[in-house]
C-alpha positions as CSV (number, residue, x, y, z in Angstrom):
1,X,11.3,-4.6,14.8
2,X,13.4,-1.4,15.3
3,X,14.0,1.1,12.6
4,X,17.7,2.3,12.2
5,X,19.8,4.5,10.5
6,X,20.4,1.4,8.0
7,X,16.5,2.9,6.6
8,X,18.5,4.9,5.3
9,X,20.4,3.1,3.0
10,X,17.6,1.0,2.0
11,X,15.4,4.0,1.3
12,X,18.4,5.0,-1.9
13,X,18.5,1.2,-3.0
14,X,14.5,1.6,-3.0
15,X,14.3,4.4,-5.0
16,X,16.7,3.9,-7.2
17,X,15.2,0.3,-8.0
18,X,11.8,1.4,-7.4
19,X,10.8,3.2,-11.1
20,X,11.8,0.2,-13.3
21,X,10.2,-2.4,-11.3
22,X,6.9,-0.8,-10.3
23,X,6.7,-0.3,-14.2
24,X,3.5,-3.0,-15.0
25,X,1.2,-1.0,-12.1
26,X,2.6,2.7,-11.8
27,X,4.0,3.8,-8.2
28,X,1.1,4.7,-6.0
29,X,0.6,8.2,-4.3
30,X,-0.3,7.5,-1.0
31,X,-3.3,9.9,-0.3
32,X,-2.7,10.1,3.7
33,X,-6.1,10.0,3.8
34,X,-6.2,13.7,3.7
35,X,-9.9,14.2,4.5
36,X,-8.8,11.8,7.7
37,X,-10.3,13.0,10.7
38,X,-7.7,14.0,13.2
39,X,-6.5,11.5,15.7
40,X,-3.7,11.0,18.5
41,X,-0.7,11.0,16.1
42,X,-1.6,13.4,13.3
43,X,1.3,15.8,14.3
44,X,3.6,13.2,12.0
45,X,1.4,13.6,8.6
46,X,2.8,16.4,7.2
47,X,6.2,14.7,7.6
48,X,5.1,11.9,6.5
49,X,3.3,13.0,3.6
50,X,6.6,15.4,2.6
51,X,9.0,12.5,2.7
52,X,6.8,10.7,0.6
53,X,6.8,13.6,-1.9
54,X,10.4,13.4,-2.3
55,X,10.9,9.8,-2.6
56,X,8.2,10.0,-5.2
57,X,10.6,12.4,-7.0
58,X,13.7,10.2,-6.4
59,X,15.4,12.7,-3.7
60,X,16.2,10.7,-0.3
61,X,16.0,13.4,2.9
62,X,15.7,12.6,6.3
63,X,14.3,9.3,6.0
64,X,15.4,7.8,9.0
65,X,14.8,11.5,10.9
66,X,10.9,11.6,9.7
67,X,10.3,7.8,10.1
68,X,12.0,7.1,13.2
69,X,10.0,9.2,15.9
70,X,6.6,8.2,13.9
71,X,7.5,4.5,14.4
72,X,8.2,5.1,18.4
73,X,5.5,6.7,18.9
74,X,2.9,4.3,17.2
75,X,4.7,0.9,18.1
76,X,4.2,2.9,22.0
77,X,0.1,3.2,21.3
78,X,0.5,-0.8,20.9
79,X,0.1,-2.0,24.9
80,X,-1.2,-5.6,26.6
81,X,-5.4,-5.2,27.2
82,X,-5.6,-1.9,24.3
83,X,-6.4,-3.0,20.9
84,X,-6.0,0.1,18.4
85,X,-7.3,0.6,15.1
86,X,-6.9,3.5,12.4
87,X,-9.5,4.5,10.0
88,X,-10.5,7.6,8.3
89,X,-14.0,8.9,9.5
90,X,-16.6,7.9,12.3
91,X,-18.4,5.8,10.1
92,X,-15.9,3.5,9.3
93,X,-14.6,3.4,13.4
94,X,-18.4,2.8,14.0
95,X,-18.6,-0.2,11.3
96,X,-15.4,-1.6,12.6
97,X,-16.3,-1.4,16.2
98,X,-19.8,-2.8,15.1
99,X,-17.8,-5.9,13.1
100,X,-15.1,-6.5,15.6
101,X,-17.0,-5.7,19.0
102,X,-15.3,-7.9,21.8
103,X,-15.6,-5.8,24.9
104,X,-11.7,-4.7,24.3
105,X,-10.8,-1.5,24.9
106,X,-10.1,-0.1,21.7
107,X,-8.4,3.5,21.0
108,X,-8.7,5.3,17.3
109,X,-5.1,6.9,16.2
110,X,-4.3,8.8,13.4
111,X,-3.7,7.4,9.4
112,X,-0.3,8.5,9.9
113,X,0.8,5.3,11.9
114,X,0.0,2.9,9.0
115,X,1.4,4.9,6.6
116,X,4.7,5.1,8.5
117,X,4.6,1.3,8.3
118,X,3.5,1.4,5.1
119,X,6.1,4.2,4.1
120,X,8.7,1.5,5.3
121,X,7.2,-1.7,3.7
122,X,7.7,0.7,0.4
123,X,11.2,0.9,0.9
124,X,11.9,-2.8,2.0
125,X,10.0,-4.0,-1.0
126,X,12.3,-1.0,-3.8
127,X,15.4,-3.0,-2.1
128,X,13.8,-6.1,-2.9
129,X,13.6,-7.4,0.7
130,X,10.4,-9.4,0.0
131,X,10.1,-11.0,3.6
132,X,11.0,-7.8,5.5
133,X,8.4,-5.2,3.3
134,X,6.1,-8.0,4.2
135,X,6.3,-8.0,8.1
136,X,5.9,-4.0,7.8
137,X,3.0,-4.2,5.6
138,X,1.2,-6.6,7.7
139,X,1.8,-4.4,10.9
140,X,0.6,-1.6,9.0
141,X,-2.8,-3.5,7.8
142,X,-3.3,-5.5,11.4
143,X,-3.9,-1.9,12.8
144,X,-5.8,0.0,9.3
145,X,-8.0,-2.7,8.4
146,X,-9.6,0.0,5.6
147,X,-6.6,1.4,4.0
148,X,-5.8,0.1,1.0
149,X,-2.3,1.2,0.3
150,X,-0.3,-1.5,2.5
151,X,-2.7,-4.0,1.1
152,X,-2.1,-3.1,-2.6
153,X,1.9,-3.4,-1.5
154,X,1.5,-6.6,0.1
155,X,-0.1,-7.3,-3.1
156,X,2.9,-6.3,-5.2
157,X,5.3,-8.0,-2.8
158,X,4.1,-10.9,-3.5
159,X,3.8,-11.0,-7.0
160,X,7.8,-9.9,-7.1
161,X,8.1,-12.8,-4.7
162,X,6.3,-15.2,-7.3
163,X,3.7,-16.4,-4.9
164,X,1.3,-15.5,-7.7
165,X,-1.9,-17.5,-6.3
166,X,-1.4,-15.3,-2.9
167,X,-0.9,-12.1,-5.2
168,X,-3.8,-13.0,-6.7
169,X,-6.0,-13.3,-3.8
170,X,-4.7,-10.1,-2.3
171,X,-5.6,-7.6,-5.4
172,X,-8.8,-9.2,-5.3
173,X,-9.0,-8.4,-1.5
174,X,-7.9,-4.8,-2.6
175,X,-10.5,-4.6,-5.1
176,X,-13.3,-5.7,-3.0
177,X,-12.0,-2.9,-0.6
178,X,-12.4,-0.5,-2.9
179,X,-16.1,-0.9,-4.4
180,X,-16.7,-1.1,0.2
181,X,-15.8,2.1,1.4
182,X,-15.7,5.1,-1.0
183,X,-12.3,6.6,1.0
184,X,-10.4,3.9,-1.1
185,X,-12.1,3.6,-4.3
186,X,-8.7,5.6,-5.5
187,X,-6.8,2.6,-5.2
188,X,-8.7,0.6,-8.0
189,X,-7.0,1.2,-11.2
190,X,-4.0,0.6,-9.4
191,X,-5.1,-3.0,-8.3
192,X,-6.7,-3.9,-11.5
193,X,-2.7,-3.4,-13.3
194,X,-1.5,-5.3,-10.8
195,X,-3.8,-8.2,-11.1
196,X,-3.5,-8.0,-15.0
197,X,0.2,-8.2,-14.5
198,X,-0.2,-11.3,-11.8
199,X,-2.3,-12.5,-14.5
200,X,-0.5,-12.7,-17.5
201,X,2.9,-14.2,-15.5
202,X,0.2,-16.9,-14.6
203,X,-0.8,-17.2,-18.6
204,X,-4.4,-16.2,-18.1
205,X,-4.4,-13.6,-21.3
206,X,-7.8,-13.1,-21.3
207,X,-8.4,-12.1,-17.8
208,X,-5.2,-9.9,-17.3
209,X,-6.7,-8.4,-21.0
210,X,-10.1,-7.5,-18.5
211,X,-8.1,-6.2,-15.7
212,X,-6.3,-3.3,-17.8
213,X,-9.4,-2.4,-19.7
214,X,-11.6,-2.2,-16.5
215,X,-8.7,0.4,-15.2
216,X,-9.0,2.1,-18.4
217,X,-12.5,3.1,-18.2
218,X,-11.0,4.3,-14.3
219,X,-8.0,5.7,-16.1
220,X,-8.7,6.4,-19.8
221,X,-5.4,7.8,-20.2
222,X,-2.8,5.1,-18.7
223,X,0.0,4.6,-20.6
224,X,0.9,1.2,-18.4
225,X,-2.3,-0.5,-19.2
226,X,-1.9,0.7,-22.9
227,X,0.9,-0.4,-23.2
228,X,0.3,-3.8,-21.6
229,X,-2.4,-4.3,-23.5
230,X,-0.4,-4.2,-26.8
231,X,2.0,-6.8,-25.4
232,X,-0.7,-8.8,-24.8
233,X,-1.8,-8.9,-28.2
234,X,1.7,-9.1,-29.4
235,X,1.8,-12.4,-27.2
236,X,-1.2,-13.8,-28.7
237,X,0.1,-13.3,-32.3
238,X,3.0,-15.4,-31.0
Protein backbone atom coordinates (compact mmCIF):
# COMPACT_ATOMS: atom_id res chain seq x y z
CA UNK A 1 0.00 0.00 0.00
CA UNK A 2 2.05 3.07 -1.30
CA UNK A 3 1.51 6.53 -0.19
CA UNK A 4 1.31 9.24 -2.97
CA UNK A 5 1.02 12.59 -3.63
CA UNK A 6 -2.89 11.94 -3.96
CA UNK A 7 -2.29 12.02 0.44
CA UNK A 8 -2.39 15.11 -0.36
CA UNK A 9 -5.63 15.71 -1.59
CA UNK A 10 -7.20 13.47 0.80
CA UNK A 11 -5.46 15.10 3.72
CA UNK A 12 -7.75 18.80 2.60
CA UNK A 13 -11.04 16.64 2.11
CA UNK A 14 -10.13 15.23 5.68
CA UNK A 15 -9.76 18.24 7.29
CA UNK A 16 -12.21 20.03 6.03
CA UNK A 17 -14.80 17.18 6.79
CA UNK A 18 -13.06 16.16 9.75
CA UNK A 19 -14.50 19.03 12.60
CA UNK A 20 -18.28 18.36 11.85
CA UNK A 21 -18.15 14.72 11.92
CA UNK A 22 -15.84 13.98 14.80
CA UNK A 23 -18.37 16.27 16.60
CA UNK A 24 -20.12 13.35 19.20
CA UNK A 25 -16.30 12.27 20.54
CA UNK A 26 -13.96 15.42 20.04
CA UNK A 27 -10.79 15.01 17.65
CA UNK A 28 -8.09 13.28 19.51
CA UNK A 29 -4.49 14.76 20.06
CA UNK A 30 -2.28 12.18 19.45
CA UNK A 31 0.24 12.31 22.33
CA UNK A 32 3.33 10.70 20.28
CA UNK A 33 3.94 9.08 23.21
CA UNK A 34 6.20 11.84 24.23
CA UNK A 35 7.74 10.15 27.32
CA UNK A 36 8.47 7.16 24.51
CA UNK A 37 11.75 5.83 24.96
CA UNK A 38 13.82 6.44 21.86
CA UNK A 39 13.93 3.81 19.23
CA UNK A 40 15.29 3.17 15.44
CA UNK A 41 12.96 5.74 13.77
CA UNK A 42 12.49 8.60 16.27
CA UNK A 43 14.27 11.02 13.85
CA UNK A 44 10.51 11.33 12.10
CA UNK A 45 8.49 12.44 15.51
CA UNK A 46 9.02 15.82 15.47
CA UNK A 47 7.65 15.86 11.97
CA UNK A 48 5.27 13.80 12.70
CA UNK A 49 4.03 15.39 15.73
CA UNK A 50 4.21 19.10 13.72
CA UNK A 51 2.08 17.92 10.89
CA UNK A 52 -0.23 16.74 13.23
CA UNK A 53 -0.36 20.23 14.89
CA UNK A 54 -1.37 21.80 11.80
CA UNK A 55 -3.98 19.54 10.66
CA UNK A 56 -5.31 19.83 14.11
CA UNK A 57 -5.61 23.57 13.27
CA UNK A 58 -7.12 23.00 9.77
CA UNK A 59 -3.77 24.15 7.76
CA UNK A 60 -2.56 21.22 5.22
CA UNK A 61 1.56 21.55 4.82
CA UNK A 62 3.70 19.02 3.53
CA UNK A 63 1.57 16.13 4.13
CA UNK A 64 2.77 13.98 1.62
CA UNK A 65 6.66 15.39 2.22
CA UNK A 66 6.50 14.49 6.21
CA UNK A 67 4.49 11.16 5.62
CA UNK A 68 6.06 9.80 2.81
CA UNK A 69 9.80 9.02 3.98
CA UNK A 70 8.25 7.90 7.50
CA UNK A 71 6.13 5.27 5.66
CA UNK A 72 9.40 3.99 3.56
CA UNK A 73 11.31 3.74 6.19
CA UNK A 74 8.91 1.74 8.58
CA UNK A 75 7.14 -0.43 5.89
CA UNK A 76 11.44 -1.20 5.25
CA UNK A 77 11.76 -2.38 9.17
CA UNK A 78 8.92 -5.02 8.02
CA UNK A 79 11.24 -8.07 6.56
CA UNK A 80 10.48 -12.23 6.18
CA UNK A 81 11.87 -14.00 9.72
CA UNK A 82 11.83 -10.24 11.80
CA UNK A 83 8.74 -9.57 13.68
CA UNK A 84 8.68 -5.78 14.98
CA UNK A 85 6.78 -4.27 17.60
CA UNK A 86 6.52 -0.56 18.98
CA UNK A 87 5.70 0.29 22.51
CA UNK A 88 6.53 3.03 24.84
CA UNK A 89 8.88 1.93 27.70
CA UNK A 90 10.80 -1.45 28.68
CA UNK A 91 8.16 -2.54 30.64
CA UNK A 92 5.67 -2.75 28.20
CA UNK A 93 8.48 -4.44 25.39
CA UNK A 94 9.27 -6.84 28.38
CA UNK A 95 5.38 -7.74 28.93
CA UNK A 96 4.85 -8.06 25.32
CA UNK A 97 7.84 -10.22 24.61
CA UNK A 98 6.80 -12.15 27.86
CA UNK A 99 2.96 -12.59 26.21
CA UNK A 100 4.03 -13.12 22.64
CA UNK A 101 7.40 -15.12 23.13
CA UNK A 102 7.83 -17.44 20.03
CA UNK A 103 11.59 -17.63 19.52
CA UNK A 104 11.08 -14.86 16.56
CA UNK A 105 13.42 -12.37 16.33
CA UNK A 106 11.72 -9.43 17.26
CA UNK A 107 13.25 -5.72 16.92
CA UNK A 108 11.59 -2.58 19.06
CA UNK A 109 11.16 0.71 16.66
CA UNK A 110 10.18 3.94 17.58
CA UNK A 111 6.12 5.17 18.28
CA UNK A 112 6.61 7.26 15.29
CA UNK A 113 5.92 4.27 12.82
CA UNK A 114 2.33 3.69 14.12
CA UNK A 115 1.54 7.08 14.27
CA UNK A 116 2.49 7.65 10.63
CA UNK A 117 -0.01 4.84 9.94
CA UNK A 118 -2.17 6.09 12.16
CA UNK A 119 -1.59 9.87 10.92
CA UNK A 120 -2.88 8.38 7.53
CA UNK A 121 -5.83 6.13 8.74
CA UNK A 122 -6.83 9.86 10.21
CA UNK A 123 -6.99 11.24 6.94
CA UNK A 124 -8.64 8.26 5.02
CA UNK A 125 -11.31 8.16 7.58
CA UNK A 126 -11.88 12.76 7.38
CA UNK A 127 -12.41 11.74 3.50
CA UNK A 128 -14.78 9.13 4.51
CA UNK A 129 -12.80 6.24 2.92
CA UNK A 130 -14.05 3.76 5.52
CA UNK A 131 -12.29 0.59 4.09
CA UNK A 132 -8.98 2.32 3.22
CA UNK A 133 -8.56 4.25 7.01
CA UNK A 134 -9.20 0.75 8.02
CA UNK A 135 -6.33 -1.19 6.32
CA UNK A 136 -3.96 1.82 7.71
CA UNK A 137 -5.27 1.57 11.13
CA UNK A 138 -4.87 -2.05 11.30
CA UNK A 139 -1.18 -1.88 10.08
CA UNK A 140 -0.62 0.72 12.51
CA UNK A 141 -2.13 -1.64 15.58
CA UNK A 142 -0.63 -5.14 14.06
CA UNK A 143 2.84 -3.44 14.93
CA UNK A 144 1.74 -1.10 18.41
CA UNK A 145 -0.29 -3.58 20.08
CA UNK A 146 -0.40 -0.83 23.25
CA UNK A 147 -1.24 2.36 21.55
CA UNK A 148 -4.47 3.33 21.74
CA UNK A 149 -4.94 5.99 19.16
CA UNK A 150 -5.32 3.77 15.96
CA UNK A 151 -7.54 1.59 18.04
CA UNK A 152 -9.84 4.40 19.16
CA UNK A 153 -9.87 5.32 15.14
CA UNK A 154 -10.61 1.96 14.06
CA UNK A 155 -13.29 2.42 16.62
CA UNK A 156 -14.77 5.53 15.00
CA UNK A 157 -14.37 4.12 11.54
CA UNK A 158 -16.50 1.74 12.20
CA UNK A 159 -19.16 3.40 13.86
CA UNK A 160 -19.26 5.98 10.59
CA UNK A 161 -19.32 2.71 8.73
CA UNK A 162 -22.47 1.54 10.71
CA UNK A 163 -20.95 -1.73 11.81
CA UNK A 164 -22.10 -0.62 15.25
CA UNK A 165 -21.79 -4.22 17.14
CA UNK A 166 -17.94 -4.14 15.81
CA UNK A 167 -17.71 -0.38 17.05
CA UNK A 168 -18.93 -1.44 20.00
CA UNK A 169 -16.58 -4.15 20.68
CA UNK A 170 -13.58 -2.07 19.71
CA UNK A 171 -14.26 1.01 22.31
CA UNK A 172 -14.60 -1.60 24.79
CA UNK A 173 -11.17 -3.09 23.62
CA UNK A 174 -9.96 0.62 23.91
CA UNK A 175 -11.26 0.97 27.23
CA UNK A 176 -9.89 -2.16 28.66
CA UNK A 177 -6.54 -0.77 27.17
CA UNK A 178 -6.68 2.03 29.02
CA UNK A 179 -7.41 0.95 32.76
CA UNK A 180 -3.98 -1.90 31.49
CA UNK A 181 -1.19 0.26 30.91
CA UNK A 182 -1.08 3.79 32.55
CA UNK A 183 0.74 5.37 29.03
CA UNK A 184 -2.87 5.20 27.57
CA UNK A 185 -5.17 6.00 30.29
CA UNK A 186 -5.42 9.51 28.27
CA UNK A 187 -7.41 7.93 25.67
CA UNK A 188 -10.42 7.12 28.02
CA UNK A 189 -12.76 9.95 27.95
CA UNK A 190 -12.30 9.87 24.41
CA UNK A 191 -13.56 6.17 24.17
CA UNK A 192 -16.28 6.48 26.65
CA UNK A 193 -18.06 9.49 23.94
CA UNK A 194 -17.51 7.31 21.38
CA UNK A 195 -19.24 4.31 22.91
CA UNK A 196 -22.05 6.66 24.17
CA UNK A 197 -22.43 7.83 20.68
CA UNK A 198 -22.37 3.92 19.19
CA UNK A 199 -24.79 3.53 21.89
CA UNK A 200 -27.53 5.75 21.40
CA UNK A 201 -27.50 5.06 17.29
CA UNK A 202 -28.05 1.46 18.70
CA UNK A 203 -31.08 2.83 21.03
CA UNK A 204 -29.52 1.80 24.29
CA UNK A 205 -30.21 5.36 26.15
CA UNK A 206 -29.30 4.29 29.29
CA UNK A 207 -25.92 2.92 28.70
CA UNK A 208 -24.79 5.71 26.17
CA UNK A 209 -26.32 8.09 29.35
CA UNK A 210 -23.28 5.92 31.58
CA UNK A 211 -20.74 6.32 29.03
CA UNK A 212 -20.72 10.36 28.90
CA UNK A 213 -21.09 10.68 32.61
CA UNK A 214 -18.21 8.24 33.32
CA UNK A 215 -16.09 10.71 30.88
CA UNK A 216 -17.36 13.49 32.84
CA UNK A 217 -15.92 12.65 36.08
CA UNK A 218 -12.53 12.14 33.52
CA UNK A 219 -13.48 15.42 31.86
CA UNK A 220 -15.68 17.54 34.07
CA UNK A 221 -15.72 20.19 31.67
CA UNK A 222 -16.77 18.53 28.19
CA UNK A 223 -18.98 20.37 26.33
CA UNK A 224 -19.62 17.08 23.87
CA UNK A 225 -20.71 14.81 26.60
CA UNK A 226 -22.84 17.89 28.01
CA UNK A 227 -24.23 18.41 25.33
CA UNK A 228 -25.11 14.76 24.46
CA UNK A 229 -26.37 14.19 27.48
CA UNK A 230 -29.14 16.92 27.01
CA UNK A 231 -30.13 15.26 23.72
CA UNK A 232 -30.45 12.28 25.45
CA UNK A 233 -32.94 13.52 27.72
CA UNK A 234 -34.57 15.54 25.07
CA UNK A 235 -34.98 11.99 23.33
CA UNK A 236 -36.55 10.46 26.26
CA UNK A 237 -39.12 13.24 26.71
CA UNK A 238 -39.96 12.30 23.05
Amino acid sequence: MKCNALLFCIGLQALSWTNCARAQTGVVETHLYSTAERKIGYEYRKGLNELWKSMLKGEAKDIDATLQPALSYCDAQQRPGRRIVSVATTAEYERYMAENANGEPTEWIDIACPTAYYMIGYLHAGARSWQDALQWLDRANAIAPYFPDSRNERSFVLAQSGRLDEALASYREVLALAERFPNAAYIKPLALRGQGWVLVEMGDLDGAQRSYEASLEIEPDNSLAKGELEYIAKMREK
